[in-house]
C-alpha positions in Angstrom: 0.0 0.0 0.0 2.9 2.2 0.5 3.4 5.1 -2.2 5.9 6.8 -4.2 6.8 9.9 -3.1 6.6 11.4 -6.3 5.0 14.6 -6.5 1.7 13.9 -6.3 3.0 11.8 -2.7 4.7 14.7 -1.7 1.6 16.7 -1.9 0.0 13.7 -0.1 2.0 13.2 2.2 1.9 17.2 3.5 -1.6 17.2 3.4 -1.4 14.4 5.6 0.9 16.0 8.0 -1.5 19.2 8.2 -4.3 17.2 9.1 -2.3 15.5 11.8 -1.5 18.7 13.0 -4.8 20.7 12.4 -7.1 17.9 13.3 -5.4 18.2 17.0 -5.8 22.5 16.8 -9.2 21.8 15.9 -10.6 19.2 17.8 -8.7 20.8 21.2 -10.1 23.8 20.8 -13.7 22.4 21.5 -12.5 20.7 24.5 -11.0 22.8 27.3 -10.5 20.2 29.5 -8.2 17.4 28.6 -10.1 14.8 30.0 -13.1 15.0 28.4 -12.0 14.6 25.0 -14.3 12.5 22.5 -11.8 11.3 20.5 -8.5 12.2 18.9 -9.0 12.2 15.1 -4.9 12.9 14.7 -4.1 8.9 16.2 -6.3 7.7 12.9 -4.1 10.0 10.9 -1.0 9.1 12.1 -1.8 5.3 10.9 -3.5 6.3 7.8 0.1 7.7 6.9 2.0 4.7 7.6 -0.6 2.5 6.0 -0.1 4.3 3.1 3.8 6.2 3.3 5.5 3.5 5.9 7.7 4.3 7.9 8.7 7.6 6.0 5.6 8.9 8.2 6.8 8.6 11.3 9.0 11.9 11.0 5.8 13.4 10.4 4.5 12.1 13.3 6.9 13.2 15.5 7.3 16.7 14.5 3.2 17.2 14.6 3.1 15.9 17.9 6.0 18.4 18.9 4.6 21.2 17.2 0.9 20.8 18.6 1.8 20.0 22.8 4.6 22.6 23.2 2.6 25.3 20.7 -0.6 24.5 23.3 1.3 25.1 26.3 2.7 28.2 24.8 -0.8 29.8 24.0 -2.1 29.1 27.6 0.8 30.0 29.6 2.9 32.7 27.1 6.1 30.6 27.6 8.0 27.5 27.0 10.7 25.3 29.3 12.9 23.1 28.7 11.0 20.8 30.9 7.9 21.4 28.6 9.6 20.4 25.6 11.3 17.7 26.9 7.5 16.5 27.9 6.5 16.7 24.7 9.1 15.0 23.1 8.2 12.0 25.0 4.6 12.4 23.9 5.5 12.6 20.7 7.9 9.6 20.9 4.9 7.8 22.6 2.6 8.6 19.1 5.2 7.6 17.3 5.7 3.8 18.7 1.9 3.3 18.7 1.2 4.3 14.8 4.4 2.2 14.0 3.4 -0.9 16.0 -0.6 -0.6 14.8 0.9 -1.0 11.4 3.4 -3.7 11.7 0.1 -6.0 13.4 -2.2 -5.2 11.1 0.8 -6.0 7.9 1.6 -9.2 9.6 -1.5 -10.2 10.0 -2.7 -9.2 6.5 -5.2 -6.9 8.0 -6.7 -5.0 4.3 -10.2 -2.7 5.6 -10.3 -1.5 2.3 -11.0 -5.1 0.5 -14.1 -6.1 1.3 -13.0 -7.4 4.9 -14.4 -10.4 7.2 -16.2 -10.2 10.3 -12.3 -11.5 11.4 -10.2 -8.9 9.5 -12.7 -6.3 11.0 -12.6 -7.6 14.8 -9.0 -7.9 13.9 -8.4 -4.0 13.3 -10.7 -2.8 16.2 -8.8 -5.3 18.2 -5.6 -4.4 17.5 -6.1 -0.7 17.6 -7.9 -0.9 21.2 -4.4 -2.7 22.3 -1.9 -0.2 20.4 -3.8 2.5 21.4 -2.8 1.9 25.3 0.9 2.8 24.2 0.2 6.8 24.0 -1.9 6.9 26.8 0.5 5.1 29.4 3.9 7.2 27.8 1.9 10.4 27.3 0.3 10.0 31.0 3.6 9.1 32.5 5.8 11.9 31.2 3.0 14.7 32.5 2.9 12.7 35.8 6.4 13.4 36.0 6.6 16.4 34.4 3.7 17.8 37.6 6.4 16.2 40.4 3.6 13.4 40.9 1.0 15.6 41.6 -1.9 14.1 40.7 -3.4 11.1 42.5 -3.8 7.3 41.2 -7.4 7.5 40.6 -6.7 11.4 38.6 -3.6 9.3 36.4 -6.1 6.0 35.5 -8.7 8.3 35.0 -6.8 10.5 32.3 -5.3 7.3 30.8 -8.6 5.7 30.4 -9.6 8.9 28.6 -6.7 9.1 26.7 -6.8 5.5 25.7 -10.7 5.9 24.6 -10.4 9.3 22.5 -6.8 7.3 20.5 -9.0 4.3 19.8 -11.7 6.0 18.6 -9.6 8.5 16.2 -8.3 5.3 14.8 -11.4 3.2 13.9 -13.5 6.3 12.8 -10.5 8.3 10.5 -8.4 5.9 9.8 -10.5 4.1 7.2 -12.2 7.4 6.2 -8.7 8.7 5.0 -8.0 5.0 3.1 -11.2 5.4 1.3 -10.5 9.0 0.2 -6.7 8.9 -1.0 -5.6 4.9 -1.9 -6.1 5.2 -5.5 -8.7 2.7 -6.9 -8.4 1.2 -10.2 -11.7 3.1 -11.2 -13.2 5.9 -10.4 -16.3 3.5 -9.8 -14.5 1.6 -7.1 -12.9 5.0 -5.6 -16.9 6.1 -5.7 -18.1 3.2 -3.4 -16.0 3.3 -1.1 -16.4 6.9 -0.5 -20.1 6.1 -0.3 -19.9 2.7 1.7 -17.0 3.9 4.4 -15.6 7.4 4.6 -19.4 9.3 4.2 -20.1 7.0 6.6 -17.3 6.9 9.1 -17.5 11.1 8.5 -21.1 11.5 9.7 -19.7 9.5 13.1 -17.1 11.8 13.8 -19.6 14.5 13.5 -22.1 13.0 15.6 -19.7 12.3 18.3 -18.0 15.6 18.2 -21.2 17.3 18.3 -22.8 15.1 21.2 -19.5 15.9 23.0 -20.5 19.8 23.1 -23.3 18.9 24.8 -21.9 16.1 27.5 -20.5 19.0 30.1 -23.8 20.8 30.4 -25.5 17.5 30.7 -22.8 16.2 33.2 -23.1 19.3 35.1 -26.8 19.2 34.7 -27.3 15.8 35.9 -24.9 16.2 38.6 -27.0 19.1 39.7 -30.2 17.2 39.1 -29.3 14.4 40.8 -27.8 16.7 44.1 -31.1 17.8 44.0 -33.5 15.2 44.3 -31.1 13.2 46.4 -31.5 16.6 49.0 -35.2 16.4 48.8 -36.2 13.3 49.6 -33.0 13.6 52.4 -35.4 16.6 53.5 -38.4 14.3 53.5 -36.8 11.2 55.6 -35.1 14.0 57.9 -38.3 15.7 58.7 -40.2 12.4 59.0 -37.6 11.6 61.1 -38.3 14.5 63.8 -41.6 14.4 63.4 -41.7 10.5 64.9 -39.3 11.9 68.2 -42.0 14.7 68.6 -45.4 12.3 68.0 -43.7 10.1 70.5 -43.5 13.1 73.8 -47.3 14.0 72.6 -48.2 10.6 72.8 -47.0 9.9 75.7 -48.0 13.0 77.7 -51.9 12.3 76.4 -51.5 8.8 77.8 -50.5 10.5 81.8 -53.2 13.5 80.7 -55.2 10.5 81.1 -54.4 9.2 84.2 -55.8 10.3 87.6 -52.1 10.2 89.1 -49.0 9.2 87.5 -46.9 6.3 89.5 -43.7 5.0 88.7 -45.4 2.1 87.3 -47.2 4.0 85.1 -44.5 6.5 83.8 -41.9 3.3 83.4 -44.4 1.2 81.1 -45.9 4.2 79.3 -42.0 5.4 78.3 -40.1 2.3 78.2 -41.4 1.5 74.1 -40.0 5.1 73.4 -36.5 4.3 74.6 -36.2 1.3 73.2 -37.7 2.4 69.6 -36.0 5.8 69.2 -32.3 5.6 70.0 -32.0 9.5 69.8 -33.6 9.7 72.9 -31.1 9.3 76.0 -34.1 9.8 78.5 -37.7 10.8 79.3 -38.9 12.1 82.6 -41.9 13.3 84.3 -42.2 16.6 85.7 -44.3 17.4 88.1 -46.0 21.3 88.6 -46.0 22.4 92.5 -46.3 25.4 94.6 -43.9 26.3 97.2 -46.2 25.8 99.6 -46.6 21.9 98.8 -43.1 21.0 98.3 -42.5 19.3 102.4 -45.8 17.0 101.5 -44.2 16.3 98.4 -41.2 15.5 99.2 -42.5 13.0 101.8 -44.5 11.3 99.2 -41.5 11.3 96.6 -39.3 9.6 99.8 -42.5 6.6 100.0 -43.0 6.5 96.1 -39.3 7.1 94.6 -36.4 7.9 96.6 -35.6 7.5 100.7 -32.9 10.4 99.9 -35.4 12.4 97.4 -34.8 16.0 97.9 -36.0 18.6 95.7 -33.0 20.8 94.1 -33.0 24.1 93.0 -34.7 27.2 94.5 -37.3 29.3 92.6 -36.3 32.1 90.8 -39.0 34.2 91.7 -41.1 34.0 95.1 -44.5 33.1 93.1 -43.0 30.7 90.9 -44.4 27.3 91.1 -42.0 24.3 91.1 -41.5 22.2 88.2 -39.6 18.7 89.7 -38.3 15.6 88.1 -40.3 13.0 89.9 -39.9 10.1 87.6 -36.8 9.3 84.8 -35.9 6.8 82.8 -33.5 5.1 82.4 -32.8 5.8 86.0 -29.2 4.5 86.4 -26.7 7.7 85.2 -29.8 10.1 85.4 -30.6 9.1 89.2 -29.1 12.9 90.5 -31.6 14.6 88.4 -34.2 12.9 90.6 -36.0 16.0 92.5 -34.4 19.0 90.3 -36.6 21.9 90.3 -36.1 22.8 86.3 -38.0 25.7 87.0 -35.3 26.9 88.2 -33.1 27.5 85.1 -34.3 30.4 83.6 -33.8 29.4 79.9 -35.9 26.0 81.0 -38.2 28.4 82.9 -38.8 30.4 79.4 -39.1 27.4 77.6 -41.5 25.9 79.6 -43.6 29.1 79.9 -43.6 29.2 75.7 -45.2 25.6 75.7 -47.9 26.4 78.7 -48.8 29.3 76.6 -48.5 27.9 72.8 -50.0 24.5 73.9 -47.0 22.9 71.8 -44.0 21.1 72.4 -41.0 23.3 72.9 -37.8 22.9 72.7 -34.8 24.1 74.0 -31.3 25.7 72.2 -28.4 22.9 72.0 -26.9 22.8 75.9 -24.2 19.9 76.8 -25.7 16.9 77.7 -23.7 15.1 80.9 -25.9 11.7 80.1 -23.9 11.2 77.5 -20.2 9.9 76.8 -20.2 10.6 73.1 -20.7 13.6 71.3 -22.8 15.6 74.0 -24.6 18.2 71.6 -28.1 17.6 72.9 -31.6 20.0 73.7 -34.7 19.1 75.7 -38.2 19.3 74.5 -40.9 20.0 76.7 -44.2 18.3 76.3 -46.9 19.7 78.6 -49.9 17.6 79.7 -53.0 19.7 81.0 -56.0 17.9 82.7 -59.7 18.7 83.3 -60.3 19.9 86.7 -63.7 18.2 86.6 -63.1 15.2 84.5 -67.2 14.8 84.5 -67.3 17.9 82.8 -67.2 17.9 78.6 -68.5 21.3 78.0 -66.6 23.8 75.5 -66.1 25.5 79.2 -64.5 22.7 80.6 -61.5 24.4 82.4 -58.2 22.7 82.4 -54.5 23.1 84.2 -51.3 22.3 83.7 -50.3 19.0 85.3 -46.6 19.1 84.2 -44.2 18.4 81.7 -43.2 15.5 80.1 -39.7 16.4 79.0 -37.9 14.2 76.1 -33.5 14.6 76.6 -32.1 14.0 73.0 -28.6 13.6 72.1 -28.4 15.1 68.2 -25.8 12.5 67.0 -28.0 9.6 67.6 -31.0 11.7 65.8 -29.2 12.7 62.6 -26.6 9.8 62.4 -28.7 6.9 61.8 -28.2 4.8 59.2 -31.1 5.4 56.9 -30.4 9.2 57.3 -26.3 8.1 56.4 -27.7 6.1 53.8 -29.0 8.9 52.0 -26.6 11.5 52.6 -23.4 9.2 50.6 -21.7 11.6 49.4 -23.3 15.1 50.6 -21.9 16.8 53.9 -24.3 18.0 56.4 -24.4 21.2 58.8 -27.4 22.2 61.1 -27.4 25.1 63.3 -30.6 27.3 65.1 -31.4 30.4 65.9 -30.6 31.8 62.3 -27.0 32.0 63.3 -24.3 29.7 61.4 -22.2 30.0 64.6 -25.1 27.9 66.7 -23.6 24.2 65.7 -26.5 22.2 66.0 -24.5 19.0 64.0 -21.8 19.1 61.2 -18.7 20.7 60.1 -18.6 24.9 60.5 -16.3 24.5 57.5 -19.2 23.8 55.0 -21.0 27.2 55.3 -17.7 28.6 54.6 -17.9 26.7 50.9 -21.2 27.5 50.8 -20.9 31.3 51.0 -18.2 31.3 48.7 -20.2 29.8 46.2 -18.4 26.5 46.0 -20.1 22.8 45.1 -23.5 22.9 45.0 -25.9 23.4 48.4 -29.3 22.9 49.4 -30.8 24.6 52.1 -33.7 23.6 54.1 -35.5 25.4 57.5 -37.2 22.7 60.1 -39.6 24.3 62.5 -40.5 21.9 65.2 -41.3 22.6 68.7 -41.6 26.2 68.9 -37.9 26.4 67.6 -36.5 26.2 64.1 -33.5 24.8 62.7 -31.3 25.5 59.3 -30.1 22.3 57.4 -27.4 22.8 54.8 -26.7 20.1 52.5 -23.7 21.0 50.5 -21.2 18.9 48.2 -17.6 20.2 47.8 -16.6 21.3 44.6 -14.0 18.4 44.4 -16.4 15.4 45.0 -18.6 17.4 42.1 -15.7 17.2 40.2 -15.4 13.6 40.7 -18.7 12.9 40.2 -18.7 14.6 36.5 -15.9 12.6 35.5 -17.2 9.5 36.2 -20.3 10.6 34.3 -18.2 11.5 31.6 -16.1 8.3 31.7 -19.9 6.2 31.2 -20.5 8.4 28.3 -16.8 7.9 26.9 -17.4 4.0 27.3 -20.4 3.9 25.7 -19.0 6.4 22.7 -16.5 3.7 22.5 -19.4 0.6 22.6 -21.4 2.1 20.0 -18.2 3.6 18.1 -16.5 0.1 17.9 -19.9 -1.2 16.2 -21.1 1.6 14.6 -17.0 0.8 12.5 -18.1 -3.0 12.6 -21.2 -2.6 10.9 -19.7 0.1 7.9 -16.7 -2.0 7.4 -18.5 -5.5 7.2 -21.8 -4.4 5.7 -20.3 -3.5 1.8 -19.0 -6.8 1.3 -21.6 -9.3 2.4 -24.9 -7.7 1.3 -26.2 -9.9 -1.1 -25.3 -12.7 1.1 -27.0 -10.9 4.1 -29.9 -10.7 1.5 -29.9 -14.9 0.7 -30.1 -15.3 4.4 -32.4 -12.9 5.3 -35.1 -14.1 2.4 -34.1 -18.2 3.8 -34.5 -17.0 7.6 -37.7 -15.6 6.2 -39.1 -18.7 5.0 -38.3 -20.5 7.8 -40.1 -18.2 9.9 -43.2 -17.9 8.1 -43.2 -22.1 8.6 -42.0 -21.8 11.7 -44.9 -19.3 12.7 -47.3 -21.6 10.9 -46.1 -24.7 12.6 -46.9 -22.5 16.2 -50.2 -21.8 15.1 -51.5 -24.6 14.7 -50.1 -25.9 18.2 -51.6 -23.0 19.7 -55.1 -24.1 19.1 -54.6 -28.2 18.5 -53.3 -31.2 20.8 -50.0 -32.2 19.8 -51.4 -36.0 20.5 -54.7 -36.2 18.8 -55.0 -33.4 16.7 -58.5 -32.5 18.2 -58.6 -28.8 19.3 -57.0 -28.0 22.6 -58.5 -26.4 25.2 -57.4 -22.5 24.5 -59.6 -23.5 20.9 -62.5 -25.3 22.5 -62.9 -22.1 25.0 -62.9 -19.7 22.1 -65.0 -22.1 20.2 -67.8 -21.6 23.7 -67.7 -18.3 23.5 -68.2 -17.8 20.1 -71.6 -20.5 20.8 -72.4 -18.6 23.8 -72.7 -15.6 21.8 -74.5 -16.2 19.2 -77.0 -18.0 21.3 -77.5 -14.8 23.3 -78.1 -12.9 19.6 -80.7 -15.3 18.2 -82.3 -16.0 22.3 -81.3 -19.9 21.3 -79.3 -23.0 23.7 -76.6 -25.5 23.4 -75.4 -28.6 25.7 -71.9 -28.9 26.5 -70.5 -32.2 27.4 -67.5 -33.5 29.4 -66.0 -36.7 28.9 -63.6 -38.7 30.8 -62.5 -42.5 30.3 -62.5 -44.8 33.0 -60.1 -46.9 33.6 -57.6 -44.7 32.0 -54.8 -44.4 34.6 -55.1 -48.3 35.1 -53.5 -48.7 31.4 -51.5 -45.9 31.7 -49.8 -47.1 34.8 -49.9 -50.8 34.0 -49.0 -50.3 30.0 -46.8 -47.6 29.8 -47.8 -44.1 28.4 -47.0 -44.9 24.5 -49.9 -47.4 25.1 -51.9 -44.6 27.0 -51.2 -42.4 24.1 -52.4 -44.9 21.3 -55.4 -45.7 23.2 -56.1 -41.6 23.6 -55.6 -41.6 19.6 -57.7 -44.4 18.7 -60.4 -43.3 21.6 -60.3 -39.6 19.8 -60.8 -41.0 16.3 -63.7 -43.3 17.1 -65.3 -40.2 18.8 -65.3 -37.9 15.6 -66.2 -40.8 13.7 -70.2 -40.4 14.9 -70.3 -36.7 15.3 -71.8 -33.7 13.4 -69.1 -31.1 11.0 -71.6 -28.8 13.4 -70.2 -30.5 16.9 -66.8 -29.3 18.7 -64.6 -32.2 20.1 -62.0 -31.5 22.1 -59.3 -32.8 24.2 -59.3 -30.5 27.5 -56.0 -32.5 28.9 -55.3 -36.1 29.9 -57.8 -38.7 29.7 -60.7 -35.6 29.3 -62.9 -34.7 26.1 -65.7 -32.1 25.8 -68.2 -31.9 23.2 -69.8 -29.0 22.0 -73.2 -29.1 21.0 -74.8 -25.6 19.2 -78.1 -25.5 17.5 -81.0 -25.5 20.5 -80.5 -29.6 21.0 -83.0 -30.9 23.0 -82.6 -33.8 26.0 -83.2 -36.5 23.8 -80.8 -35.5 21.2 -78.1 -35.1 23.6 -79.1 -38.5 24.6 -78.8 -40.1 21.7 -75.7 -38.3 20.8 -74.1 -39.9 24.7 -75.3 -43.0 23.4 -73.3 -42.7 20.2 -70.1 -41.7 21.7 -71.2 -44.7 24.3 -71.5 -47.3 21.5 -68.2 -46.5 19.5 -66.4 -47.5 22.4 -68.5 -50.4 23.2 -65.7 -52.6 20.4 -62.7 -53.7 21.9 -59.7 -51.3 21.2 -56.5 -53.7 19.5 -53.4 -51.6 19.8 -50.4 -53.9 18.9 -51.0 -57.4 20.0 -53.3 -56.4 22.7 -57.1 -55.6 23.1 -58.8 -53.1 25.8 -61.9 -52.6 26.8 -62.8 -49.0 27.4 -65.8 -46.8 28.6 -66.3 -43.5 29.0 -68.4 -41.4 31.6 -70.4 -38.4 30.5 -71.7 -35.2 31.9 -74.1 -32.5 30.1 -75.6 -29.4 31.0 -77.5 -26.6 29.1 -76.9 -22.9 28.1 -78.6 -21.1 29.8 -80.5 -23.4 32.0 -77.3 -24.4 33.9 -75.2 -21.9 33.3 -74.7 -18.0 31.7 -71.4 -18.2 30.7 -68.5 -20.1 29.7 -67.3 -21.0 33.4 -70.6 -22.0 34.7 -71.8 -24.5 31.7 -68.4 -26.1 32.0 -68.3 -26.4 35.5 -71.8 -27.6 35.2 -71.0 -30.7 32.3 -67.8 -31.1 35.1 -70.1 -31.7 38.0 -72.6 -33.6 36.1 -69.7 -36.1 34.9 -68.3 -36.9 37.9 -71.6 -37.4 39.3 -72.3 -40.3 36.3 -68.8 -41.4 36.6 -70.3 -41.9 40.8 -72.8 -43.9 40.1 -71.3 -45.9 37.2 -73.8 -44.2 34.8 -72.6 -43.3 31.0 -74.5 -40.2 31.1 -75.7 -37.5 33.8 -77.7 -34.3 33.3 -77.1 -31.3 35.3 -80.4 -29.8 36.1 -82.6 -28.7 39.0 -86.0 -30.1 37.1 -84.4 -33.2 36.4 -83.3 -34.4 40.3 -85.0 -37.4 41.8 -86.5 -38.2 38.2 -84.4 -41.4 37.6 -87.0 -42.8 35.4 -85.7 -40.9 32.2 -83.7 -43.7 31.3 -81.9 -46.4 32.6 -78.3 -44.8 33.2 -79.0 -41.4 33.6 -78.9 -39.5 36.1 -79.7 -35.3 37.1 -77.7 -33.6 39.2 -77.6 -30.4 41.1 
């Protein structure tokens, strides 16, 4: 394949070179960022030329790879180093080696795209290219790796060699023939006309497809990203909210349970909370607060000392001389909280305020984030304050009924264990999270401080939610730093780069094989056809018929009904259905064999058919069971004398082989619409009515309500019900 360089190859050949080196201008230009490059249209040109100048090219090669990496760096940064062009020599060198070895393969192997190639010489090229195509991307890679002082990370180096690797391979399968089929001189121009028509048209139309859809992938990377930040922080604001809510239903229903109650006990506290604790791990404790005067708190405490505590004194003084006393009486878990036993949190005047908000809003409220001494983890916790109010006349259900405050039932909660769990971790994955209250950043409620720091700056993406819930309100910031966005665009560019190179690899496959086997394609396609059209014909016919006797199947005999069963309703007419079964059937099967059974179920079928009406639908319903379909208003004696038919055929000993059976058959009929309306009932019906004949060792049995206890009809019939 390799040319003269006379002057028309000398005009090749530079037109070749420019490509290499304008084709890697061009196609840079559209992609800012390295690593999201499409493909690289110069690695097809570079093999193009030795396919068609040898080793002649590869001069060419390394010059257009010098002249494009160090004239790049020197538009973006104004200025060249020696380390820079010592870089891109080794890049260059790295181009080099891979155009050279994808040549020598594909010449030793005999590899021609151009001549009508097999499915072999085409899996053969894609092959090879995918290999040789590693070479640039591991030197190329290496020497920038190197060239940054190591820099950039394992994952950042794979990443950028998997990139590289896919945008070489695909330059090469997509331009590579496209250039064959435009410059290797044919012996016609008829020839030169086909294969422009049949591979380079083609093979151009890809490249512009891809190159176009790769404008697009960044705003769709970044869009998805976005998208997908943003539904993953809504439903997070769902299960989050959700999630408070079941703490705060939990205090309510609780203090309604002691509302209820004439006096709260231990007993009653411990069973009413204990569910609570054990359900909702974010709560470290629950106690029950008790409302007091002053004047009340020596008869108290002697009842505390019976009820709760010898040693139970009441802690903390009033802040003012008409405040009431608000004091722990009961807590659970009791062991760590046994010193707040008796504490007077009316005491505390932000508890005092707190407490005072709920009395007056009716609601829970909650407290700002304190330190929590219950706990040995991370101690950010708040209290919630539940109160419970009771009737003072419980007889009394008027809209006047007057009511007072009873106490408090007051939830501790340790934030960690609220916002930690694993369903809420489960759904964060990769987003950070940072709460804080009172509209203040500084007010940690849980996270890292660092994020809002991000966040005002404008960095990642954030999502911002406010939670009001016990007459206090919290800020949730759901943020994602702008390197894990970064990492999660380039692994949604990588999918796209992979499947470029999926559909890229077949979209070559199918230009490259699809010339040179048409009319082939064609024979096999018109044979696979035929075969089909039998095929389809031979599954038709199974559909509706029994592979063993031939007699419609039961999908055709159920069609056949309803088709009776409507036209009967049209003209106000009847028809009898009947169902059949053989006795002694399973005795042969079992005793013969089953190719006996079969023959007898063959022979049995035929003799059947023999005495019926073209009118009359036999079928085989499965096994050793027949039904008979009988249109045209037939009266009882006609069905009779029909059952006595199918009676008498088998009455004549069946010979199969060198043996002879005797065989009878039992029969059940019933009547549209006398015994049934539709389809399901008439059959069920002729089903009842034959095993009720096949009971008492009659041949035939009607299924009617006018015909029971009238056994006089004829000798072997019978009606049932």
């Amino acid at each position: 394949m390799n040319v003269q360089l006379t002057l028309a190859g000398r005009l090749a050949y530079a037109v070749f070179f420019l490509l290499y080196v304008g084709l890697a201008f061009f196609f840079s230009s559209f992609s800012p960022q390295a690593q999201i490059v499409s493909l690289w249209p110069s690695a097809g040109v570079a093999l193009a030329g030795c396919l068609i100048f040898g080793q002649r090219f590869l001069p060419a090669i390394l010059l257009g790879s010098l002249l494009f990496n160090t004239g790049n760096y020197f538009f973006q940064q104004g200025e060249l180093a020696l380390s820079v062009i010592l870089t891109s020599g080794v890049i260059a060198l790295g181009s080099v080696i891979q155009a050279w070895a994808n040549y020598r393969i594909l010449r030793r192997w005999r590899i021609n795209i151009l001549d009508a190639p097999s499915y072999s010489h085409v899996v053969g090229f894609i092959g090879i290219a995918f290999l040789c195509c590693l070479i640039s991307a591991v030197v190329g890679n290496s020497a920038l790796s190197l060239a940054q002082s190591g820099d950039a990370s394992a994952k950042i180096y794979l990443n950028n060699v998997l990139i590289w690797w896919i945008g070489d391979f695909l330059g090469v399968i997509l331009v590579t023939p496209l250039l064959l089929g435009v410059f290797i001189r044919q012996a016609d121009k008829a020839t030169w006309l086909r294969l422009l028509k049949s591979l380079s048209i083609p093979l151009f139309v890809l490249i512009t497809t891809f190159q176009v859809a790769q404008q697009y992938i960044e705003d769709a990377v970044v869009a998805k990203t976005e998208q997908d930040f943003t539904l993953r922080s809504e439903a997070l604001e769902n299960t989050l909210k959700q999630h408070m809510s079941n703490y705060l239903d939990a205090l309510n229903h609780l203090g309604t349970t002691l509302a209820q109650m004439e006096e709260v006990n231990y007993q009653v506290f411990n069973d009413a909370s204990r569910p609570y604790l054990a359900n909702l791990p974010g709560i470290t404790a629950i106690s029950w607060d008790i409302l007091i005067g002053q004047d009340e708190v020596a008869e108290f405490e002697q009842h505390a000392r019976m009820e709760v505590d010898p040693a139970f004194k009441i802690k903390g003084h009033p802040l003012l001389p008409t405040d009431p006393l608000v004091v722990v009486e009961y807590i659970q878990p009791l062991k760590n909280n046994n010193p707040a036993l008796g504490y007077n949190v009316f005491s505390n005047e932000e508890r005092k305020q707190s407490m005072l908000l709920a009395k007056a809003t009716r609601k829970d409220t909650a407290t700002d984030i304190i330190e929590l001494v219950q706990s040995d983890k991370d101690k950010q916790g708040f209290l919630i304050f539940s109160p419970v109010f009771q009737q003072l006349d419980p007889q009394d259900n008027s809209v006047a009924a007057v009511e007072s405050l009873k106490g408090f039932v007051v939830g501790v909660f340790l934030v960690s264990e609220i916002l930690n769990t694993p369903q809420i971790a489960e759904r964060l994955g990769y987003i950070d999270l940072y709460v804080y209250e009172n509209d203040n950043p500084a007010d940690r409620v849980f996270g890292r401080k660092d994020i809002m720091d991000d966040i005002a700056a404008g960095m990642g993406l954030s999502h911002l939610f406010e939670m009001g819930f016990a007459n206090h309100r919290w800020v949730f910031n759901l943020h994602v730093g702008n390197k894990e966005v970064t990492a999660l665009q380039i692994g949604d560019s990588l999918n796209f780069l992979i499947a470029e190179v999926l559909f890229g690899a077949l979209a070559v496959f199918i230009v490259l094989s699809a010339f040179g086997y048409h009319e082939r394609l064609t024979r096999l396609v018109s044979l696979r056809t035929d075969e089909l059209k039998q095929a389809n014909a031979e599954l038709e016919h199974f559909a509706f018929y029994d592979a063993l006797t031939g007699l419609p199947n039961r999908r055709l005999f159920i069609d056949r009904v309803e088709h009776t069963l409507a036209l009967c309703r049209r003209n106000n007419s009847s028809a009898a259905l009947l169902y059949m079964d053989l006795n002694g059937f399973k005795v042969v099967n079992d005793s013969l064999g089953h190719d006996v059974g079969d023959q007898l179920l063959i022979e049995v079928s035929r003799r059947l058919s023999r005495v019926l009406r073209d009118s009359d639908t036999l079928a085989r319903m499965g096994g050793d069971e027949f039904t008979l379909l009988l249109p045209g208003s037939p009266g009882i004696d006609e069905v009779r004398v029909i059952a006595n038919k199918l009676t008498d055929c088998l009455s004549e000993p069946i010979t199969l082989s060198t043996m002879e059976l005797k065989i009878s058959i039992s029969i059940g009929a019933a009547f549209y619409p006398r015994d049934g309306v539709n389809r399901v009932e008439l059959i069920g019906a002729a089903d009842s009515a034959m095993y009720a004949a096949k009971k008492s060792n009659r041949s035939l049995s009607f299924y009617a309500d006018e015909l029971n206890n009238q056994p006089a009809l004829t000798g072997d019939t019978e009606a049932v019900e």
